[in-house]
C-alpha positions in Angstrom: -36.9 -15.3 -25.0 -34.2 -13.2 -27.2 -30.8 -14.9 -27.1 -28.9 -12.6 -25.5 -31.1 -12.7 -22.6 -31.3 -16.4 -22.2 -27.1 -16.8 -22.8 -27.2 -14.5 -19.8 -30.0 -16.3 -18.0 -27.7 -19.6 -18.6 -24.7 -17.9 -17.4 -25.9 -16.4 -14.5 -27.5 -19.8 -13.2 -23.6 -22.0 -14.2 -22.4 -19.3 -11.9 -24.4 -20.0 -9.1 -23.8 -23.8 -9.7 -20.0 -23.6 -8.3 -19.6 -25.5 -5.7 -15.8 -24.2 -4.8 -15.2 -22.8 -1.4 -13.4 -20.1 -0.8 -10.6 -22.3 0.9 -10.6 -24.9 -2.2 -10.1 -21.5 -4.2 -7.2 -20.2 -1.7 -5.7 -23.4 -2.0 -6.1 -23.6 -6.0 -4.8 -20.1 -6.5 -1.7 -20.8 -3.9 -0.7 -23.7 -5.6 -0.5 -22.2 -9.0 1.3 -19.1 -7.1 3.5 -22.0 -5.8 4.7 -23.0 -9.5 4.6 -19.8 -11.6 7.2 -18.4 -8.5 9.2 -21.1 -8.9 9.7 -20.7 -13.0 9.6 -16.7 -12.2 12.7 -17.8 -9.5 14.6 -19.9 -12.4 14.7 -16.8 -15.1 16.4 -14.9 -12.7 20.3 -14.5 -12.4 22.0 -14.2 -8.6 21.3 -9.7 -8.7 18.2 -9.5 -10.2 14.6 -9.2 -9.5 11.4 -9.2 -11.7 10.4 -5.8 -12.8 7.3 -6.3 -15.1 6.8 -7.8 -18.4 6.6 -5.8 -21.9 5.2 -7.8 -24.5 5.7 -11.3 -22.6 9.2 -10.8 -22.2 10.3 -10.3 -18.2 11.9 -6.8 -17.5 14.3 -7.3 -14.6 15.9 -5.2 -12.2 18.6 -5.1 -9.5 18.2 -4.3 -5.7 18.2 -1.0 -6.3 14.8 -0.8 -7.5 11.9 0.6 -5.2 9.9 -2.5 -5.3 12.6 -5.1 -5.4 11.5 -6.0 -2.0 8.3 -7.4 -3.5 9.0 -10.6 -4.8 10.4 -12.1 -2.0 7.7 -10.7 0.3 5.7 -12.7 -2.1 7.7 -15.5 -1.4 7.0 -15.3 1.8 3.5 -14.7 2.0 3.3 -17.9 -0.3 5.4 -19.5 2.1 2.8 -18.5 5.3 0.1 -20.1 3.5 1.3 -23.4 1.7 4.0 -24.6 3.9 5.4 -25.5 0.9 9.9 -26.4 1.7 10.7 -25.5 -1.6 8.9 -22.1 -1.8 10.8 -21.2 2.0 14.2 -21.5 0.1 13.2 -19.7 -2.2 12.5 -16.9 -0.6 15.6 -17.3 1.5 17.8 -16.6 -1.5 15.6 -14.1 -2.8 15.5 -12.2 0.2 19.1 -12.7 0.7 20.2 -10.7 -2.8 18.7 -8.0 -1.1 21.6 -7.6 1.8 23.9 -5.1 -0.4 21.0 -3.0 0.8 22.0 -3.0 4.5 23.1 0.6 6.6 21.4 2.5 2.8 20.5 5.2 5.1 19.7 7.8 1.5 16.5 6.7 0.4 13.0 6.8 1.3 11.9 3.8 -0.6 13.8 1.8 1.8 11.1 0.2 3.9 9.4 -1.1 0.5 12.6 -2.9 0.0 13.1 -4.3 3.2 9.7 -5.1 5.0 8.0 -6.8 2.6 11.4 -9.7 2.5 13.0 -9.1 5.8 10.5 -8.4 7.8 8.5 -11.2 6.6 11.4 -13.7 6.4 12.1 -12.2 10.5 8.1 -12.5 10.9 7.8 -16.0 10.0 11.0 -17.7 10.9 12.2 -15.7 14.3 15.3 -16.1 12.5 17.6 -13.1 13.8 19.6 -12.9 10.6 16.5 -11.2 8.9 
């Protein structure tokens, strides 16, 4: 057998091997979401939001921004599946820099910016304020 063929015989068959579910995955890939939000959270001053990243270096943005909605939806989509205390305050105070947004009646991007945070946080919590 040529080597190529049995490296991909060999690879094939270790693939088939894994035993993970597809909750054991959800609940792997979750808990790393968990802690790469909560460093994303902590290189971030009080009016910004993460853009992208050039080069490893985070590009930031303020609420302005079309998707600045984004990361806190994340947030709280994190928050919907883990539970996890920490991650809810987090997306509290995320979501929270967004309110210099309220009454913007000017732009069409507007329901990126709000749904995904608000309407989550509001979604999830019944809490009024959202």
């Amino acid at each position: 057998m040529k080597p190529r063929l049995l490296l991909a015989v060999v690879l094939v068959i270790a693939s088939c091997t894994q035993s993970e579910s597809l909750r054991q995955m959800s609940d792997r890939v979750f808990e790393r979401a968990v802690v790469q939000s909560i460093l994303l959270d902590s290189q971030l001053a009080e009016n910004e939001f993460p853009r992208s990243f050039t080069d490893s270096t985070l590009i930031k943005s303020n609420c302005e921004w079309w998707c600045s909605g984004f990361f806190p939806g994340t947030l709280w989509y994190i928050y919907e599946y883990t539970g996890n205390e920490e991650i809810l305050s987090l997306a509290r105070k995320q979501t929270a820099k967004l309110y210099g947004l309220y009454g913007k009646k000017t732009d069409h991007d507007i329901g990126f910016q709000v749904m995904s945070s608000f309407g989550n946080g509001y979604r999830l919590t019944g809490d009024m304020t959202y």
